[in-house]
N, C-alpha and C positions, 0 to 999 in steps of 0.2 A: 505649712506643708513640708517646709526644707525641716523640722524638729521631727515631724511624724516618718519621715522615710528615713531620717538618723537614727531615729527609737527603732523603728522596723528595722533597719542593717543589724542594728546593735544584737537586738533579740534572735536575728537569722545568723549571725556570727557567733553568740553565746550558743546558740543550740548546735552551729556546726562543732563549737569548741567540746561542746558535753558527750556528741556521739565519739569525738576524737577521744577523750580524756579516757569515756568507755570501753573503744575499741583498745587503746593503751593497756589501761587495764586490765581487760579480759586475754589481752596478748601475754601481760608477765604473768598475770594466775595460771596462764597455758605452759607458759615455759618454766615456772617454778614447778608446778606437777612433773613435768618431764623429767627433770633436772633431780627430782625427788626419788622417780622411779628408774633413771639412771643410775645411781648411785646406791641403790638397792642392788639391780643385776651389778654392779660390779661386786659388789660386799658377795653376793652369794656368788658368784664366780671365782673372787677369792679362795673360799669357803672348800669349793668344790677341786679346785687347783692344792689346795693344803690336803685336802684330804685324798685325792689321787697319786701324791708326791709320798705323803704317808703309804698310804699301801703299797706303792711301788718300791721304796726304801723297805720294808716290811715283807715283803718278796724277796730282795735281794739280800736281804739279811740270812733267811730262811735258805735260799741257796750256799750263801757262802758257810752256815753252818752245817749244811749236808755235803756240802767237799769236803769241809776238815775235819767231819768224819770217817768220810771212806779214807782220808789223806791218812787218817792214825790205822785207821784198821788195814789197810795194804803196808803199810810200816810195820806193823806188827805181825800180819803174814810174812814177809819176805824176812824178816828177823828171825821168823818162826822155823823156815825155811831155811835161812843160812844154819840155825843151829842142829838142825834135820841132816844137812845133806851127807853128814858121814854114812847115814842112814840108808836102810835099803832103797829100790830103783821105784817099788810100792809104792811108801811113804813119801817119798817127793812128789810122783803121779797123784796121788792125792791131798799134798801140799797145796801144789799146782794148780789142780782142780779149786779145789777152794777158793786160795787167791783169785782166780778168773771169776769165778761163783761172786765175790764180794765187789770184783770192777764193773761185772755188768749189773751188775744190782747198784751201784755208786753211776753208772752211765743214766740208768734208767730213773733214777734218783733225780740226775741233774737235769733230762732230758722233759721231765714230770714238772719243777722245779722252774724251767726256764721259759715254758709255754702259758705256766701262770702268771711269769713276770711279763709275758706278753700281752698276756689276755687283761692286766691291768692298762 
């Protein structure tokens, strides 16, 4: 009788030990999946983070070369300007005009320009 309830312990501790082994198991197969699709969302997080930085660098690019364009072309009005102003009272009136013509156009440029770089 003491061998037959030793065998029986044995076989109820082997089967408690196999549900363990199992639950073990099915717990790292749980955590490696996760672990897997973890490191996916960050890869594409990455991905999306580079490519947000891009466009925004790509924005600001895009502004800085529409200021130094109106920056030459208002250099070249008031050049234009200085060498006018022997010129009649006219001619400067409509120097003037123009110059202003090319800054609110150069405002409206950057103001178009900066709302993109927001909207990234």
């Amino acid at each position: 009788m003491g061998t037959a309830l030793t065998n029986q312990m044995k076989k109820l501790s082997s089967g408690t030990l196999m549900e363990q082994i199992k639950g073990t198991l099915l717990f790292n197969l749980t955590w490696e999946i996760y672990i897997e699709m973890e490191e996916v969302l960050i890869n594409q997080t990455k991905k999306l983070l580079n490519g947000i930085e891009k466009q925004q660098i790509k924005g600001l690019r895009k502004r800085k070369i529409t200021l130094e364009i109106c920056i030459i072309m208002a250099k070249a009005c008031l050049s234009q300007m200085k060498k006018l102003s022997s010129g009649t009272e006219k001619q400067q009136n409509k120097e003037t005009q123009m110059l202003n013509l090319i800054l609110v156009g150069c405002v409206i440029l950057d103001e178009v320009s900066a709302s993109q770089v927001k909207k990234l």
